[in-house]
C-alpha positions in Angstrom: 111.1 112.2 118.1 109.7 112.6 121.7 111.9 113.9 123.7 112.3 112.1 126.8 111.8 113.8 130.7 114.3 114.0 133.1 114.9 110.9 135.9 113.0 112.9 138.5 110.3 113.9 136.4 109.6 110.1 135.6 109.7 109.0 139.3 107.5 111.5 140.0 105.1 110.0 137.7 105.1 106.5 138.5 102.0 105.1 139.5 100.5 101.6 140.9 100.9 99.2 137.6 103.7 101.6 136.3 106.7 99.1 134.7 110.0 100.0 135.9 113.4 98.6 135.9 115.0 97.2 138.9 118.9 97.6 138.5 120.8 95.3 141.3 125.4 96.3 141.2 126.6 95.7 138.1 124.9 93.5 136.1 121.6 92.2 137.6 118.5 94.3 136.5 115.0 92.9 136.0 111.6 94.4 135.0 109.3 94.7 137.3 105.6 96.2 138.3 104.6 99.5 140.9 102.9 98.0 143.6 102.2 101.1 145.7 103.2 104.5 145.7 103.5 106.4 149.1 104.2 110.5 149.5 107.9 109.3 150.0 108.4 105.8 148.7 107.7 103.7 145.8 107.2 100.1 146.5 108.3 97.6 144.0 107.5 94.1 145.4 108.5 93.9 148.8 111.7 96.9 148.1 110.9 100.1 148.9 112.5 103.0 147.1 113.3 106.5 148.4 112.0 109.7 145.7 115.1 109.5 144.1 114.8 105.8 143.0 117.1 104.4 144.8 116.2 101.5 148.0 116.4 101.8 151.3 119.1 100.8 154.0 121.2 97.9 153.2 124.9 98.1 152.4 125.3 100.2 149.8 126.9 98.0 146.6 123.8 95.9 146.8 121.2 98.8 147.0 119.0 98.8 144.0 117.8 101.3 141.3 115.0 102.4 139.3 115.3 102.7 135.9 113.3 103.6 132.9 112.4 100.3 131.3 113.7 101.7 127.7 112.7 99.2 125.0 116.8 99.2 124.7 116.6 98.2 128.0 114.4 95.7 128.1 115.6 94.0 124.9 119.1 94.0 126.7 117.6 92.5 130.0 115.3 90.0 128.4 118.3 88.5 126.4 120.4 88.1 129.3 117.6 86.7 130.9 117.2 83.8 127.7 120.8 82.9 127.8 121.0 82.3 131.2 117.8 80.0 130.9 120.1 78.4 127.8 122.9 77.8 129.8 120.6 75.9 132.8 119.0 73.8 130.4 120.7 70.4 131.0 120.3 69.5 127.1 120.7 65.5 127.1 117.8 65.5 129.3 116.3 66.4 125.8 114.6 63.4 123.5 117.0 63.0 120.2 113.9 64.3 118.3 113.4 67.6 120.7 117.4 68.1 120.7 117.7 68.0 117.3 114.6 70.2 116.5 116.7 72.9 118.7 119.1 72.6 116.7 117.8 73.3 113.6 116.1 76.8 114.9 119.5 77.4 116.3 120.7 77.2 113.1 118.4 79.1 111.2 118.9 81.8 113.6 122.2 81.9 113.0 121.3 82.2 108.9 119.3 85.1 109.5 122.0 87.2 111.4 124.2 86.3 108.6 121.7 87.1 105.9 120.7 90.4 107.7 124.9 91.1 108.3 125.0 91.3 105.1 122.2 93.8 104.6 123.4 95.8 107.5 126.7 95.1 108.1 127.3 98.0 111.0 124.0 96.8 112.7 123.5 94.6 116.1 122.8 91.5 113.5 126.4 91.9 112.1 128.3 92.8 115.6 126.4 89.1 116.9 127.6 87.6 113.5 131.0 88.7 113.8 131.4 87.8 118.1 130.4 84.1 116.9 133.3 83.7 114.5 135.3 84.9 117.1 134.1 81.9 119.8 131.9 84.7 121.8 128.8 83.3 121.3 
């Protein structure tokens, strides 16, 4: 296995294109895409970031990071990101048909965690089994 370089190192390697992750207090991240990179600054959109990762003025608890967009990572932001589409979608809006074709993948979803629990039953499959007996969805 690779091993992985220090924080610093990484900044110091980002270049224009470079995927990063943007991490926002407590739980607000998003990827996002190197836009420029300046002798003291990286630019990520319109927020600029000191060498150390971290943004510029502001107060500090909303200040922003850069993070190494682990695949962990990403995984983790990218299904926060497709519940909280879920939980917009105003589902009687839905045709009968459409509603109940969700359904159904929903449900065979939830018969592949199970059947992969049962394989695995320490892995994430089994944990996400076990929280949706429990109500946590």
């Amino acid at each position: 296995m690779e091993e992985e370089q220090p924080h610093d190192e990484w900044l110091d390697g980002l270049s224009v294109g470079a995927q990063v992750v943007v991490q926002r207090g407590v739980n607000d991240a998003y990827v996002a895409t190197v836009t420029k990179v300046l002798p003291s600054q990286i630019v990520v959109g319109t927020t600029r970031f000191n060498r150390q990762g971290r943004s510029r003025g502001g107060d500090a608890y909303y200040r922003s990071t850069l993070l190494r967009p682990t695949p962990r990572l990403v995984a983790k932001i990218t299904h926060r990101n497709d519940a909280q589409f879920l939980r917009s979608v105003n589902w009687e809006r839905l045709s009968p048909e459409l509603l109940a074709t969700v359904r159904r993948m929903v449900e065979e979803a939830r018969e592949t965690a199970r059947a992969l629990a049962a394989v695995d039953p320490v892995g994430p499959a089994a944990r996400h089994v076990t929280s949706t007996r429990e109500g946590k969805s």
